[in-house]
N, C-alpha and C positions, 0 to 999 in steps of 0.2 A: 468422710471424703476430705484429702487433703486439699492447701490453699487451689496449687496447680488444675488438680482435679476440677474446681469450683470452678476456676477461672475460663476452662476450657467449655465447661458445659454453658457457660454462660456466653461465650460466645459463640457456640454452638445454636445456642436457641435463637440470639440475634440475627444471626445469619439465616435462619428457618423464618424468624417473621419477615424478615427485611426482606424474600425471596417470596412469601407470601403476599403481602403489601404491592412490593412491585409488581406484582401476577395482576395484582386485580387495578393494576392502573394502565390507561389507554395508553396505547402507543403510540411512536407519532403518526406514523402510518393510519391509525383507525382516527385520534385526532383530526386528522386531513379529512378525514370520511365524515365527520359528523357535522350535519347542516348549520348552517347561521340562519341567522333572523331573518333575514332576505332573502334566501332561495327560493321561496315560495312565488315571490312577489318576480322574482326572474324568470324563472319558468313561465310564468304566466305572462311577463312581458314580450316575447315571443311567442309561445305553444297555446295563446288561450284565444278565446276570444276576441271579436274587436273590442269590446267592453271588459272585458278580465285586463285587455291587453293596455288600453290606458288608464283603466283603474292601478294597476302595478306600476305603470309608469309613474303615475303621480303618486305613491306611497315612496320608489325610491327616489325621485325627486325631492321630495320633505324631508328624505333621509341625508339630504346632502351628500358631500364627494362622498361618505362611506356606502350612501346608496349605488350611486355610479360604480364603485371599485367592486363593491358586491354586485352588481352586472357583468361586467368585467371577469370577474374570476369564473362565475357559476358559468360560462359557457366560453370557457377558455379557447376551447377547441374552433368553435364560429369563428371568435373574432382573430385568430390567427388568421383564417380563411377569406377574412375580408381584408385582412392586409396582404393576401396577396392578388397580383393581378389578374383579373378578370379570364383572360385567353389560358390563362396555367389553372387556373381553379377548380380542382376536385366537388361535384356535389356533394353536399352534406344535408340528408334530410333531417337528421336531428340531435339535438344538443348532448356533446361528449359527453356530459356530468353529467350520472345516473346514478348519483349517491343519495340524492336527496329523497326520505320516506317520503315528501309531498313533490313528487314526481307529477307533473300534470301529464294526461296522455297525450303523446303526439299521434297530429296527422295520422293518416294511413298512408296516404300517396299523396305528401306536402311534394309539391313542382321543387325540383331543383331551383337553389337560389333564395326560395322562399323565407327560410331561418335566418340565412343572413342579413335579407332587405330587413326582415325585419325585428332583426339584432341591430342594424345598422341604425334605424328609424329610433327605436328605442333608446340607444347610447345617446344619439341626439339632441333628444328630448328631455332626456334625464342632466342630459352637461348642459344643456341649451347652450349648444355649438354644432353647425354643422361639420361632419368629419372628426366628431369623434372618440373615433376608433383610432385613428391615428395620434390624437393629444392626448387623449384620457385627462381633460380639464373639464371640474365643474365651476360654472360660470353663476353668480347672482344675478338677478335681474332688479333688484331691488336694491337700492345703495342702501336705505336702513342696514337692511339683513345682513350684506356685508359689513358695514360697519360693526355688528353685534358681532356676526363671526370673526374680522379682525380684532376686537378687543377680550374675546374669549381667548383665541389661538397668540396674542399680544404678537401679531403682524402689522405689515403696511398692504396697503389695498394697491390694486394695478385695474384701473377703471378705463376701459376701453369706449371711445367714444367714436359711434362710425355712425356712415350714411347705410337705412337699410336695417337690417337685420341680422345677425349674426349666425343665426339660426337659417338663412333664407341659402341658396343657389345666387342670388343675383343680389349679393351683396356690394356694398361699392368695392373695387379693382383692389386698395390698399387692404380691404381685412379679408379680403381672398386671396392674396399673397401672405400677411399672416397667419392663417391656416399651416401653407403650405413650407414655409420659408420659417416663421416661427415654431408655432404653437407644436411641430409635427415633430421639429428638431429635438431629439432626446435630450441635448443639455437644457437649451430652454423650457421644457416643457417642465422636466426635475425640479430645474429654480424654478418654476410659477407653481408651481403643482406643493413644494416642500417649503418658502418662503414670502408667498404672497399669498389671500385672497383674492379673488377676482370677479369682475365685476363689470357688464357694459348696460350701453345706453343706446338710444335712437337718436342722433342728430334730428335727420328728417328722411323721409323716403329717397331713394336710390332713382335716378333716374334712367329710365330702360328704355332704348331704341333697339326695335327691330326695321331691316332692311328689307323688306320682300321683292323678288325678283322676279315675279309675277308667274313663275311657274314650278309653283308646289314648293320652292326653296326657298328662306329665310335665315339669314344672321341675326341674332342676338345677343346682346350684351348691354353692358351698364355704361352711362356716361357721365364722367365726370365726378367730383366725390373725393372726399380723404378721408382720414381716419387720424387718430391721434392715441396714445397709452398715455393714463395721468397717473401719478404714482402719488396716493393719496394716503396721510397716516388713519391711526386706527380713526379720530371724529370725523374724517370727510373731508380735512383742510389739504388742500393742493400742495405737494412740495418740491414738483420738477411735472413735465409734460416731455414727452416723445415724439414728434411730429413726424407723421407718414412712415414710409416704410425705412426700415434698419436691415441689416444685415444681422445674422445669429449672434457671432462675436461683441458688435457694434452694441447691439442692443444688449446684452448681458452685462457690457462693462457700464453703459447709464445705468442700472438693474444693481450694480455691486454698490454704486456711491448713491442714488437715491435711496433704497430702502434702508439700509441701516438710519439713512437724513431722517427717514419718515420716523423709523420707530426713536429717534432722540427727542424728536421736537413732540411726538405725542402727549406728551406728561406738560408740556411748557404752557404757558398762557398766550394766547392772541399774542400778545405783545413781546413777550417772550419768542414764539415762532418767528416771528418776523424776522426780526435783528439774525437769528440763529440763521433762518434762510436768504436774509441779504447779503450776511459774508459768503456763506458758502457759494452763489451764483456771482456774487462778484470775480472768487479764484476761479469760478468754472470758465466764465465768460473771458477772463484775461487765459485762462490756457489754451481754451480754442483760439485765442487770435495767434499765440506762439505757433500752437500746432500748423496752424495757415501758414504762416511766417518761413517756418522750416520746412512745411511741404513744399512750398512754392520754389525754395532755394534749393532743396533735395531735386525737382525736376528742370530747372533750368541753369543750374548751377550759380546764379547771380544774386547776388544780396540782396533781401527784398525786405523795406522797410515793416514796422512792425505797425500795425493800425491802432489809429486812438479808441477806435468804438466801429461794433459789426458793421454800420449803417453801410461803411467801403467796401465791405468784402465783395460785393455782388459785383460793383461797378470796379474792382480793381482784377477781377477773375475775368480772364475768358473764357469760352466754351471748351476751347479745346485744354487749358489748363482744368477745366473742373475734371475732364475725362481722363486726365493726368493723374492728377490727386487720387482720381478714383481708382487706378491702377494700382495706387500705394495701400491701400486696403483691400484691394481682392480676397485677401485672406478672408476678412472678414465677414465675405456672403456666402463661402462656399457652403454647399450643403450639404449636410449628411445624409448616412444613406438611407435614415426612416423618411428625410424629403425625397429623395431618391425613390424609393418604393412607392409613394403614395404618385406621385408624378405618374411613374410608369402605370399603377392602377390606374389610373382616371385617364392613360392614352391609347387607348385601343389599336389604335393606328402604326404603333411603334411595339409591341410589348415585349420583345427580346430585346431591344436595344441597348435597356441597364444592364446586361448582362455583361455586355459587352465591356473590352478595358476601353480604356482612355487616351490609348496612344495616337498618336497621328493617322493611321492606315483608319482608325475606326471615327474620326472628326465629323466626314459626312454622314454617318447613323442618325438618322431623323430626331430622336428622339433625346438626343445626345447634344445634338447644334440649342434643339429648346432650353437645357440646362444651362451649359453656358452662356446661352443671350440673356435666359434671368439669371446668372450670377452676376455680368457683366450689369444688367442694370440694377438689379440692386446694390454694387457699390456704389453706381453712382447717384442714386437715390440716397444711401448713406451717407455720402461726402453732403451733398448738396442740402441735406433736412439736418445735419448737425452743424454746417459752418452758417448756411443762411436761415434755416428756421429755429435751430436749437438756440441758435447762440442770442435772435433776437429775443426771447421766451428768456435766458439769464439776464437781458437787461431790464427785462419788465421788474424781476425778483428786487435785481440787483437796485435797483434804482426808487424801490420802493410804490411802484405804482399798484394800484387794486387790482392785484391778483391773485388773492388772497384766499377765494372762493372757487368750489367748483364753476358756477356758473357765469362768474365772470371773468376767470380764466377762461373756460371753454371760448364765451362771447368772445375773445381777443382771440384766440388763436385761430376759429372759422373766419373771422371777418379779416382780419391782419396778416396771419401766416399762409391759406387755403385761399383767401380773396372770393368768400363766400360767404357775405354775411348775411343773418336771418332776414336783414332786412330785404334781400333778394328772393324772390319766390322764385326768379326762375336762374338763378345761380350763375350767373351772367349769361347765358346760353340763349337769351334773348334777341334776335337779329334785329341791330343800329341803322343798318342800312336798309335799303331799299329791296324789296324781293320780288314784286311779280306776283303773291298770293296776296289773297284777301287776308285782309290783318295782321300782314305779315307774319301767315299760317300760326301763330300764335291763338290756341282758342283755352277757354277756361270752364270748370264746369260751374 
């Protein structure tokens, strides 16, 4: 056989095993088909028992976000279903994905709704956050843990500190707008979800009044209360705080210049950190009083001098300029439309409205007026927590005072910024005056 000859048959054969070889490797198709580790445990956190059902819960809970994501995926089909609104929702007795050989059996005749309450319940518990389906963030409840997961993933931690529960319906006002207004917004949720750990706490219980109106009806809601984001490097050391609510944009762009802050100063010593973060609050604090400076002259067209220290801002603003200012940011609260969906989910009362455009003829749409009064007010939530709450939190950094710590940040920011400090049990909401009831209805247990 000559050279050619040889050469051909040889590549001849190559191409026989290389056709062979490929044969017997999965494709991606059957790839996608074959179960993960947690399918089992998914299945079961829905389709099993009440005892299967938080048994699995708590295995993909210990699993971490990839426990969460592997809930997520394995019943792709539900949680579509639970993103959308209520009034349009197709029943779904049971979970799309029926790849998995540990298949649990379903129901026979699961009630409509059923899979998803408690798909919904499940996501939950597993993120410990209510709602979500719509963030897909898993949350620590343990700053150790986080800390260990920050310094494995070598991230900055975003350590949320509210009245309440996170987990609860009747959490304080500010991390019920979070939910909605952050956590839901696909770009924020990307950044928390792909460059932070996350992490909250319990101030102290949420304060709940109901109205009863003595015949079979009741309002309920929470009173009073904040919340705050502290943007912690990987040991727990505080290196900027968030105070109350932000707008998407607002809060992304503190999110772009904190965390990179966290992960520099992580590796540095106490003493080291410090210095590192009393320049950097120093420039923050001198550009917020510029940005005032120029907003002020941007709406009134008049020259307005430039402030020595925050302390002026408050007493130099008036009301109707902060609603000014706030008008110069609107950008920055608008929401997207995964806030958009989730809104129209939870308002039964409106549920075509998002459909609807935007134009003028559509303004009075119920459902529609609601969106822009909270876009309107969370600007001005955001003007007013970054000129008068942020900027006082740069001078603490700035100026070198103990704040150093999580918990004696926190203490200054409830009692100083909030004007709710621990040492209040009843959070000023205590009546000064005179009332008419015995003890001045104030009772203890």
């Amino acid at each position: 056989m000559n050279t050619n000859h040889r050469t051909s048959a040889v590549r001849c054969a190559v191409v026989a095993l290389t056709a062979i070889l490929l044969s017997n490797l999965p494709t991606t198709a059957a790839m996608a088909l074959e179960p993960t580790r947690y399918d089992r445990a998914a299945d079961l956190a829905v389709f099993g028992d009440a005892q299967q059902r938080a048994d699995a819960v708590a295995q993909l809970r210990a699993a971490g976000p990839a426990g969460l994501q592997a809930l997520a995926d394995h019943h792709a089909g539900l949680l579509a279903s639970l993103r959308t609104p209520a009034a349009t929702r197709q029943p779904t007795l049971a979970s799309p994905n029926a790849v998995s050989p540990s298949r649990v059996p379903e129901p026979a005749a699961a009630a409509p709704g059923v899979p998803q309450a408690r798909l919904k319940q499940a996501l939950d518990q597993v993120a410990q956050q209510r709602g979500a389906a719509g963030s897909m963030l898993f949350w620590y409840t343990d700053l150790a843990a986080a800390q260990q997961a920050a310094r494995q993933l070598n991230r900055p931690i975003l350590s949320l500190r509210l009245l309440g529960k996170l987990t609860d319906e009747y959490s304080c006002a500010n991390s019920r707008f979070f939910r909605t207004v952050l956590y839901t917004n696909r770009e924020v949720s990307d950044t928390l979800r792909e460059h932070f750990v996350l992490h909250w706490s319990t101030e102290r219980p949420v304060p709940i009044v109901t109205v009863d109106f003595g015949d079979g009806r009741k309002l309920k809601s929470t009173l009073t209360g904040n919340s705050a984001h502290y943007v912690l490097d990987g040991n727990g050391r505080p290196v900027d705080v968030i105070p109350g609510l932000y707008g998407p944009k607002a809060f992304l762009r503190v999110l772009a210049d904190a965390g990179p802050l966290a992960d520099r100063v992580a590796s540095l010593s106490d003493a080291q950190a410090r210095t590192v973060l009393r320049d950097y609050h120093a420039e923050q604090l001198s550009r917020t009083l510029r940005f005032w400076s120029a907003g002020l002259v941007h709406i009134s067209g008049a020259e307005r001098g430039l402030p020595a220290q925050y302390a002026v801002l408050d007493a130099a603003t008036s009301d109707a300029e902060w609603d000014q200012l706030a008008t110069l940011e609107a950008a920055d609260a608008k929401l997207d439309n995964a806030s958009h969906q989730l809104i129209r989910a939870e308002q039964p009362l409106a549920p075509a409205a998002m459909e609807r455009t935007f134009s003028k003829a559509k303004v009075e749409d119920p459902l529609l007026r609601m969106v822009l009064n909270l876009e309107r007010n969370v600007a001005k939530d955001s003007v007013r927590n970054e000129y008068r709450l942020h900027s006082m939190a740069h001078q603490w950094f700035a100026s070198g005072q103990p704040v150093h710590t999580f918990a004696a940040l926190n203490n200054r920011v409830y009692a100083e910024l909030f004007l709710t400090p621990a040492s209040d049990p009843w959070m000023g909401l205590a009546p000064s005056a005179y009332t008419g009831l015995e003890g001045s209805g104030v009772a203890s247990k």
